[in-house]
MITORMI-551138 format. One record per residue (C-alpha): residue number from 1; residue in one letter; x, y, z. Coordinates in pm, whole numbers, plus 50000, padded with zeros to 5 digits. Layout:
// MITORMI-551138
+-----+---+-------+-------+-------+
|   k | r |    px |    py |    pz |
+-----+---+-------+-------+-------+
| NUM | a |     X |     Y |     Z |
...
+-----+---+-------+-------+-------+
// end
This chain:
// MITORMI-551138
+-----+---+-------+-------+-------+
|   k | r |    px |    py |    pz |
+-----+---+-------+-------+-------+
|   1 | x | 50000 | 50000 | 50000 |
|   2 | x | 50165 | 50350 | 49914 |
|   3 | x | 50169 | 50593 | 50166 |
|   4 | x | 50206 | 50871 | 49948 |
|   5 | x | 50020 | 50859 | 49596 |
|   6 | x | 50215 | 51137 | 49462 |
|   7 | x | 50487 | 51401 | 49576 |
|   8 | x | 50383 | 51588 | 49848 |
|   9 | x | 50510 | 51925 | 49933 |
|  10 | x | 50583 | 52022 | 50335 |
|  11 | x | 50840 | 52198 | 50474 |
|  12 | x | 50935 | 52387 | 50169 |
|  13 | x | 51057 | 52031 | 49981 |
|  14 | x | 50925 | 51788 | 49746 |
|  15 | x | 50957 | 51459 | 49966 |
|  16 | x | 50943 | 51199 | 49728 |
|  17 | x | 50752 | 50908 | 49769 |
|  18 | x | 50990 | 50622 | 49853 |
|  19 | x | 51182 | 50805 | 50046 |
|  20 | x | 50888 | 50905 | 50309 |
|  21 | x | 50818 | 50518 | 50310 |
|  22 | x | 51118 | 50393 | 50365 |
|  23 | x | 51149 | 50591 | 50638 |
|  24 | x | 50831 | 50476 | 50816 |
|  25 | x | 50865 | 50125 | 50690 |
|  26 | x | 50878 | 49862 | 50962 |
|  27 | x | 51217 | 49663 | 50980 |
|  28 | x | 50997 | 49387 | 51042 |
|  29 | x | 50608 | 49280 | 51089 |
|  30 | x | 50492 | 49181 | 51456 |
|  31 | x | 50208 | 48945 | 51283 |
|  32 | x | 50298 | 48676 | 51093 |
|  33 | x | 49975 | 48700 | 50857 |
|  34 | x | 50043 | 49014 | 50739 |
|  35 | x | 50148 | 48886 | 50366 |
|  36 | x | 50199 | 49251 | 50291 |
|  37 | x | 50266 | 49554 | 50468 |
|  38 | x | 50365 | 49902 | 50304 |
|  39 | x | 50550 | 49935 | 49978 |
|  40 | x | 50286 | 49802 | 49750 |
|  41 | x | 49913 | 49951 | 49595 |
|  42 | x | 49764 | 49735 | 49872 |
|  43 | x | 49815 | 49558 | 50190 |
|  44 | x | 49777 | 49186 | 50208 |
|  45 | x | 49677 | 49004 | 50520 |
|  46 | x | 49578 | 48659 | 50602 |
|  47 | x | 49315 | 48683 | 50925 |
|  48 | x | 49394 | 48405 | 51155 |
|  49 | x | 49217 | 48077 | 51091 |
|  50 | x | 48871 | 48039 | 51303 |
|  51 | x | 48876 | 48434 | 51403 |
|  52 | x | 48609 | 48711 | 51283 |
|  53 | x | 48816 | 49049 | 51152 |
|  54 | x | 48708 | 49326 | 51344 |
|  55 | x | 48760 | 49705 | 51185 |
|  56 | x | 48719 | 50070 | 51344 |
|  57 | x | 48818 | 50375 | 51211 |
|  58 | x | 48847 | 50692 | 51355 |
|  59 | x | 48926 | 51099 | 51273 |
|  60 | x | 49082 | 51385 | 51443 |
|  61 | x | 49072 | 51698 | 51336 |
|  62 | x | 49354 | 51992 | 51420 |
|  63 | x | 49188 | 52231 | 51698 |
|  64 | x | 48837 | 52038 | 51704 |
|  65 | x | 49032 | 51710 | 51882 |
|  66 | x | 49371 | 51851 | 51999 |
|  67 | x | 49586 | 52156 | 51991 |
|  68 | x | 49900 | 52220 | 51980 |
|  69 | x | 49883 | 52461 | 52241 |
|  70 | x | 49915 | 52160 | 52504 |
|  71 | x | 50031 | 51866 | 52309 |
|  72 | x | 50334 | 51714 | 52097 |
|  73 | x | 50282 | 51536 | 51769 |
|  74 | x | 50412 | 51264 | 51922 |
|  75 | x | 50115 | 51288 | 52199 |
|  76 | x | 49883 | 51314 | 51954 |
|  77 | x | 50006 | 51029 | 51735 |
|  78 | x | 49963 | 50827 | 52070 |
|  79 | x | 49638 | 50961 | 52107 |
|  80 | x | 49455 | 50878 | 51813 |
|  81 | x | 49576 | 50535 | 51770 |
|  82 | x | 49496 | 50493 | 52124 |
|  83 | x | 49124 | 50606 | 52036 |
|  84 | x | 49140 | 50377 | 51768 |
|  85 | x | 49231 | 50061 | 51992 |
|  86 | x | 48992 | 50139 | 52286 |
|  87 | x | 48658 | 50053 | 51977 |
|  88 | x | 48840 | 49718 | 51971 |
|  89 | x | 48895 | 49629 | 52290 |
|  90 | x | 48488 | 49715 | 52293 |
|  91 | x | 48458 | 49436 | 52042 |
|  92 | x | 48662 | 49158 | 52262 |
|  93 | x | 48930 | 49166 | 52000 |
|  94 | x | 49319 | 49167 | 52016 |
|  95 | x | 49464 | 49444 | 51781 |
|  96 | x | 49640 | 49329 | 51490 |
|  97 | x | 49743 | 49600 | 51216 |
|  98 | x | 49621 | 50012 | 51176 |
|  99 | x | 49638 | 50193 | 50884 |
| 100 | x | 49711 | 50591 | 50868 |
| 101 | x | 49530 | 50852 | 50613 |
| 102 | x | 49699 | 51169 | 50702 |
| 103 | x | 49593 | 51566 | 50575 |
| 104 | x | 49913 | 51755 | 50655 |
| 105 | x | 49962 | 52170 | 50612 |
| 106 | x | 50269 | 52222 | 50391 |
| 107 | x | 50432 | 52383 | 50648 |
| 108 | x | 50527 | 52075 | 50837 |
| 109 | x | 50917 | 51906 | 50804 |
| 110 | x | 50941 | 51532 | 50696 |
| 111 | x | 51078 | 51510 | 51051 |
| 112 | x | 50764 | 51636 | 51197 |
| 113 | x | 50565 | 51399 | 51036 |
| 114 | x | 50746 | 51091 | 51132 |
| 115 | x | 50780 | 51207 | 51519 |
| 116 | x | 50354 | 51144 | 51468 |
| 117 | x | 50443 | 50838 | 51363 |
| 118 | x | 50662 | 50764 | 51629 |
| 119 | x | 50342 | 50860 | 51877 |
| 120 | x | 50192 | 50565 | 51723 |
| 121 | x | 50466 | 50347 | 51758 |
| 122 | x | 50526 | 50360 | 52080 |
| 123 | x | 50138 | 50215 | 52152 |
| 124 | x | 50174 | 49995 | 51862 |
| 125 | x | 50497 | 49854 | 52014 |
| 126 | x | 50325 | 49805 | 52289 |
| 127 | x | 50034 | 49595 | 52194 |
| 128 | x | 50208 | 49410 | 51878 |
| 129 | x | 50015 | 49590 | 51630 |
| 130 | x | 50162 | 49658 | 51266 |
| 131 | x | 50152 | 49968 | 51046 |
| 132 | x | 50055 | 49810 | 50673 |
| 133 | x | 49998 | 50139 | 50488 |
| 134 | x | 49763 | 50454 | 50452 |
| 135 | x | 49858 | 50769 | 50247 |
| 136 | x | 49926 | 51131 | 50320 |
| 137 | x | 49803 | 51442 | 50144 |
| 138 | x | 49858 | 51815 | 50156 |
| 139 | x | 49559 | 52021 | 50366 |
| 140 | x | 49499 | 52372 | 50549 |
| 141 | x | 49529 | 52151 | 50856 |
| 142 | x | 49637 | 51873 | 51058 |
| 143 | x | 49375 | 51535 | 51055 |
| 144 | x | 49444 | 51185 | 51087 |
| 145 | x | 49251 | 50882 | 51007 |
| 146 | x | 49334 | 50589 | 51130 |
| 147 | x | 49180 | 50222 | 51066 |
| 148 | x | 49269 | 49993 | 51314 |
| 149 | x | 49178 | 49563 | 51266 |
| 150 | x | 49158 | 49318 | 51524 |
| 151 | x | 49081 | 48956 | 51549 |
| 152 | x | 48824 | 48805 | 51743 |
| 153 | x | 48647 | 48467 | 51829 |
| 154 | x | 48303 | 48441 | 51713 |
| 155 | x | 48188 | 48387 | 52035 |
| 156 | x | 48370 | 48614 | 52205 |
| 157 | x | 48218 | 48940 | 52054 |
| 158 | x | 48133 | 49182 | 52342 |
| 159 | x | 47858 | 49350 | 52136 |
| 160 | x | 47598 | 49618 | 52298 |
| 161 | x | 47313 | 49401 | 52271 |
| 162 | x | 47421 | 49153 | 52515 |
| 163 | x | 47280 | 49284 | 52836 |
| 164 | x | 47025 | 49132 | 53004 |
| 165 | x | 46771 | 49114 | 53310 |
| 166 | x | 46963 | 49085 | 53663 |
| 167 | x | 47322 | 49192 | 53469 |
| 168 | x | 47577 | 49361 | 53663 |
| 169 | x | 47679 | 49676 | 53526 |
| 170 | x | 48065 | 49779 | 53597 |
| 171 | x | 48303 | 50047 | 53474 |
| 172 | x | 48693 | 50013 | 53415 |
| 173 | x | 48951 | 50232 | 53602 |
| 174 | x | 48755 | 50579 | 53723 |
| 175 | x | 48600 | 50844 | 53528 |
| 176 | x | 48597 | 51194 | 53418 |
| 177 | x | 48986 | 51229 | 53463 |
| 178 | x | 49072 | 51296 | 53120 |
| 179 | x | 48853 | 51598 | 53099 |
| 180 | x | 48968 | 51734 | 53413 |
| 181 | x | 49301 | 51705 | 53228 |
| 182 | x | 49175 | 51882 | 52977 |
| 183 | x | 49036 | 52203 | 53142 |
| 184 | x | 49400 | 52166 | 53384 |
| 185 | x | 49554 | 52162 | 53009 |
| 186 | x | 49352 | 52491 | 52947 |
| 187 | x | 49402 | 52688 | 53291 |
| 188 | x | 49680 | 52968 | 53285 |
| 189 | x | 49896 | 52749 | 53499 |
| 190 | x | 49966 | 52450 | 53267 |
| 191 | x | 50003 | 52160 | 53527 |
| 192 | x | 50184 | 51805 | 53378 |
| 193 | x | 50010 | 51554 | 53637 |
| 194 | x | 49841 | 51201 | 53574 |
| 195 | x | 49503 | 51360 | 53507 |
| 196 | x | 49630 | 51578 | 53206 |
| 197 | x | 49825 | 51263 | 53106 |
| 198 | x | 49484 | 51110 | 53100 |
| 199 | x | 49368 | 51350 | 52843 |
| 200 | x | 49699 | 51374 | 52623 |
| 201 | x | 49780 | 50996 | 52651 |
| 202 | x | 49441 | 50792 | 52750 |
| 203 | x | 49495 | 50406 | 52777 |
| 204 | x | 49297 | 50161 | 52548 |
| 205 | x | 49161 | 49894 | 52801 |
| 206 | x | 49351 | 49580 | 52617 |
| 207 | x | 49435 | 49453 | 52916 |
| 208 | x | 49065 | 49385 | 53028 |
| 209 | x | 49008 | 49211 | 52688 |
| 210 | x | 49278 | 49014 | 52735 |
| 211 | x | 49231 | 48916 | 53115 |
| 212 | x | 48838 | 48857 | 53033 |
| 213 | x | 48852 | 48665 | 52764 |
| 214 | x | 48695 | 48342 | 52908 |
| 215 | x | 48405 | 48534 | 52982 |
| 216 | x | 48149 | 48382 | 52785 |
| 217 | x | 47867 | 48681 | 52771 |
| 218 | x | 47942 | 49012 | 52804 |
| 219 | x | 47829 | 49378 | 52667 |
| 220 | x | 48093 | 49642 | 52593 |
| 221 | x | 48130 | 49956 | 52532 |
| 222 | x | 48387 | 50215 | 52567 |
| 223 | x | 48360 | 50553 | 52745 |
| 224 | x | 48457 | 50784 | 52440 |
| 225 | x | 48121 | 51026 | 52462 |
| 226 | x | 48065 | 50973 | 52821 |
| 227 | x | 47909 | 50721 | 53022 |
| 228 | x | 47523 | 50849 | 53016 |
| 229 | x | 47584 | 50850 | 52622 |
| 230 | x | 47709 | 50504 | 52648 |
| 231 | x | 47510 | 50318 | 52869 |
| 232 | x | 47185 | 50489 | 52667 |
| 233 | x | 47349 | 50311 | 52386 |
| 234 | x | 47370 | 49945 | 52566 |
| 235 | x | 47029 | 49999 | 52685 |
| 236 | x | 46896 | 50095 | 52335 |
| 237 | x | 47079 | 49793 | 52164 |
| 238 | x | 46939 | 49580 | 52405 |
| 239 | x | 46601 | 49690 | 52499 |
| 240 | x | 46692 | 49683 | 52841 |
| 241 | x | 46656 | 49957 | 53174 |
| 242 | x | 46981 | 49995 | 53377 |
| 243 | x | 47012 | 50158 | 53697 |
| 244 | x | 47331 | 50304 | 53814 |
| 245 | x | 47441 | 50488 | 54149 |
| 246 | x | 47605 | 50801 | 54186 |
| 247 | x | 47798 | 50671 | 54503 |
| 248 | x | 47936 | 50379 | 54328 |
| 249 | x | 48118 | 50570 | 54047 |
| 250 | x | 48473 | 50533 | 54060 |
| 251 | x | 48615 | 50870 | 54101 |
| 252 | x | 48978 | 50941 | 54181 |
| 253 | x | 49029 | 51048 | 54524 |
| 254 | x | 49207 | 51399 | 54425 |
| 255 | x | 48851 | 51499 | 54247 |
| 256 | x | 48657 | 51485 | 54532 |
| 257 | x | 48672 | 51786 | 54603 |
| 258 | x | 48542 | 51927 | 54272 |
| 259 | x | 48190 | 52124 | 54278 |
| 260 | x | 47933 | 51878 | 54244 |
| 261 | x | 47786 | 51980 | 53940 |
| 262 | x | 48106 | 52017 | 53795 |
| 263 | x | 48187 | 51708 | 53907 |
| 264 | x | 47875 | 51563 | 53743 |
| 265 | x | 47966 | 51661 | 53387 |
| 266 | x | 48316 | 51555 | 53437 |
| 267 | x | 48204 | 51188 | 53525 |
| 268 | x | 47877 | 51167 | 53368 |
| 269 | x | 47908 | 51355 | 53041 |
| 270 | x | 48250 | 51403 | 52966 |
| 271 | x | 48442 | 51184 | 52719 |
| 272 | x | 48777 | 51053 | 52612 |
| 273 | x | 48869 | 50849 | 52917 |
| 274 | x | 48858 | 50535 | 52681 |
| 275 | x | 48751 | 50339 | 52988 |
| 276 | x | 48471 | 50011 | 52903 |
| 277 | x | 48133 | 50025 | 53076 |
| 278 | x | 47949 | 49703 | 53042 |
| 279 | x | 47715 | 49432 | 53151 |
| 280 | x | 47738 | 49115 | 53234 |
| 281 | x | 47571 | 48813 | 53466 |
| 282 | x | 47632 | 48776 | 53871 |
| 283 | x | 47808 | 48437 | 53831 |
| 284 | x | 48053 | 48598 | 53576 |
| 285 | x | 48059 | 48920 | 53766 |
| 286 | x | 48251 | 48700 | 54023 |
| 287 | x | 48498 | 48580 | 53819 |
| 288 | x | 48609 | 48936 | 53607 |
| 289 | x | 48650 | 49039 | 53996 |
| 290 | x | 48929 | 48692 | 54059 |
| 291 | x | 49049 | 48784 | 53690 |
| 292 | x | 49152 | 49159 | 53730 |
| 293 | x | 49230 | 49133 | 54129 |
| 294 | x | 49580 | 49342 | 54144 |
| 295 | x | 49558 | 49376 | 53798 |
| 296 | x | 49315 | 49654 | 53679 |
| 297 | x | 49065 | 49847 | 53859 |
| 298 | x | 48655 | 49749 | 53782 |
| 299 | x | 48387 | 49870 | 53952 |
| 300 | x | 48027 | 49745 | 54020 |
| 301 | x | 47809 | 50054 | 53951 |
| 302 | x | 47413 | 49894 | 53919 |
| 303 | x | 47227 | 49624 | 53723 |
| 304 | x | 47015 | 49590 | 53432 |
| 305 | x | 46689 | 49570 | 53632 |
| 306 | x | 46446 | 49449 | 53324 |
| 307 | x | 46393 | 49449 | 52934 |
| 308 | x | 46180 | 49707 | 52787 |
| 309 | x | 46054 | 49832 | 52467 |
| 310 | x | 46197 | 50137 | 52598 |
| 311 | x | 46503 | 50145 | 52710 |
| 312 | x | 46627 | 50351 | 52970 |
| 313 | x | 46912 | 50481 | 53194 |
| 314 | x | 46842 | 50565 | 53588 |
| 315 | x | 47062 | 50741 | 53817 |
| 316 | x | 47003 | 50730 | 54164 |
| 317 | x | 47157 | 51091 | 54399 |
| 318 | x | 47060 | 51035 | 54778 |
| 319 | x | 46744 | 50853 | 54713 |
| 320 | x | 46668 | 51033 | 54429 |
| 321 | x | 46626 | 50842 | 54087 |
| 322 | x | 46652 | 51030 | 53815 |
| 323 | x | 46664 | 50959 | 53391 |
| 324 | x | 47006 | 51013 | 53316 |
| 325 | x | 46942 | 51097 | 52977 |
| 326 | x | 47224 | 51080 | 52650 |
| 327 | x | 47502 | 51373 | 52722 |
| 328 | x | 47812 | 51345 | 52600 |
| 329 | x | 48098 | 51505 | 52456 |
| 330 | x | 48068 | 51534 | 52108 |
| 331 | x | 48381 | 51509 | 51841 |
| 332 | x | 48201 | 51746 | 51629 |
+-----+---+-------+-------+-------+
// end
C-alpha cells in the first residue's frame, strides 16, 4: 500500500515518495499473517484461521480534537491510535494491524511527520500491532485517520446488545479524569500531572480484553462520549433499563473535592477516558473480579433491572432516581 500517491510538498521540499516510506517502513512485521505491509498499491493480510476480523476507524481533526497549544505530535500520534484501539477492545478483540490517512499543512518538516508516527509506535509497540499502509496528502490543517483491525472469536464478541435482566453493570479504572486534564491543560497554569496525562495519553483497556477473555457473555462499550451517552446506547441495543448509582462511580480520590455539578459533567458527560462500561451476569461478575484482582481496577456501579421496549438509563443521587438521559461530549 503506498503511503504517498504522489509528491507531496511540506516543509518547503518535494519529499518523494519512497523516500517518506522507507522511512516509516517497519524493519519487520509483529504478525505473521500480514502477507503485505507498506511498499505496494495494497496491503495483504491473512486473518487468523477460526477468528472474525474486526475494523474501526476513527478521525481527528487539528483544533476540534487537539491543539497544539498543550500537546506534541508525538502525543497526539499516541492519542489517536489509542482512540482507535479502545473501539476494539469494545469488540473483545486483540489488535492486529492500523492503517494511517493523514491531511498535513505544507508547512510541516518530513521530521515532523514521522515524530507522529513515532506517537503511534510507541502504543503499537506496545500491543504488537503493525503499520501496513495509509497515504498522506497536503491540507489547510492537521487530521488523521486511522483504521485499526483486530481479530476476534466468534463467540467472544462483546457487542451492545448483550445485556440482560439481573446483569451487573461495571466500569473500568475511574471516570471523568481525562477531561479534568483537559480544562487543567487549558488553565493559565499548565500543570503536567496524571490527570492531564489522562487526556493527552488515555489508555485503550487491552488489558481487560485480554484478562476477560473466558468470559462467555458480556456487553461492551467504551467511554469515548461519556458514560450516560454510552450506557443509553447498551440499553437501546438491548432493549433493556439499567440503573446506576452516583455513590458507586469510581472517582479518583484527588477529584473529590470538585463542585458537584462540575463534578457531574466531568464523570457523567464528559468523554475521552477510553475506559469500558458494560454488563454482564452475577456468576461471571465474580469471576472478572478473581480475573483483574491486582491487575486493573473494575467497579460494580448497578444492574440491568428488566427488558423494555423502551430502554432507559436511571441514576440514583441520595434517594433520588433520576433519567440520566444521553450527554456526552461530542467530536464534532
Amino acid at each position: 500500500m503506498l503511503l504517498l500517491k504522489k509528491d507531496l510538498f511540506i516543509g518547503g521540499v518535494v519529499l518523494k515518495e519512497f523516500e517518506f516510506i522507507e522511512k516509516i517502513k517497519p524493519s519487520y512485521y509483529r504478525n505473521s499473517s500480514v502477507i503485505k505491509g507498506i511498499g505496494d498499491d495494497a496491503a495483504v493480510v491473512k486473518p487468523p484461521n477460526g477468528y472474525e476480523l474486526v475494523i474501526a476507524s476513527d478521525t481527528m481533526v487539528e483544533n476540534v480534537h487537539f491543539s497544539f497549544e498543550y500537546m506534541q505530535l508525538r502525543d497526539i500520534g499516541f492519542r489517536v491510535l489509542a482512540a482507535n484501539l479502545s473501539d476494539l477492545a469494545a469488540m473483545g478483540a486483540t489488535p492486529l494491524y492500523y492503517a494511517v490517512n493523514i491531511a498535513v499543512p505544507s508547512t510541516y518538516s518530513d521530521e515532523q511527520l514521522i515524530d507522529l508516527y513515532l506517537g503511534m509506535d510507541e502504543l503499537a509497540k506496545k500491543y504488537k500491532v503493525d503499520l501496513i499502509g495509509g497515504d498522506t496528502v497536503s491540507a489547510n490543517e492537521l487530521v488523521i485517520t486511522i483504521s485499526v483491525f483486530g481479530k476476534v472469536l466468534p463467540n467472544k464478541k462483546r457487542l451492545r446488545s448483550y445485556a440482560i435482566t439481573n446483569d451487573i453493570v461495571f466500569v473500568t479504572g475511574n471516570l471523568g479524569e481525562a477531561a479534568y486534564g483537559y480544562d487543567l491543560l487549558k488553565s493559565d497554569v499548565l500543570l503536567e500531572n496524571h490527570f492531564t496525562d489522562r487526556h493527552k495519553r488515555p489508555t485503550p483497556r487491552i488489558d481487560f480484553t485480554e484478562l476477560t477473555d473466558s468470559i462467555s457473555r458480556m456487553s461492551l462499550n467504551d467511554v469515548s462520549d461519556g458514560l450516560a451517552s454510552e450506557l443509553n446506547e447498551i440499553a437501546e441495543a438491548s432493549n433493556a433499563v439499567i440503573e446506576i448509582n452516583w455513590d458507586d462511580l469510581p472517582v479518583h480520590s484527588k477529584m473529590a473535592s470538585i463542585d458537584t455539578e462540575q463534578l457531574k459533567k466531568y464523570v457523567l458527560s464528559s468523554g475521552e477516558d477510553f475506559e469500558l462500561v458494560g454488563t454482564c451476569s452475577p456468576k461471571e461478575w465474580d469471576l472478572i473480579k478473581e480475573k483483574t484482582s491486582n491487575k486493573l481496577q473494575v467497579t460494580p456501579i448497578g444492574k440491568v433491572t428488566e427488558e423494555s421496549n423502551t430502554p432507559e438509563v436511571f441514576l440514583t443521587i441520595k434517594n433520588s432516581r433520576t433519567i440520566l438521559h444521553k450527554s456526552g461530549y461530542s467530536h464534532g
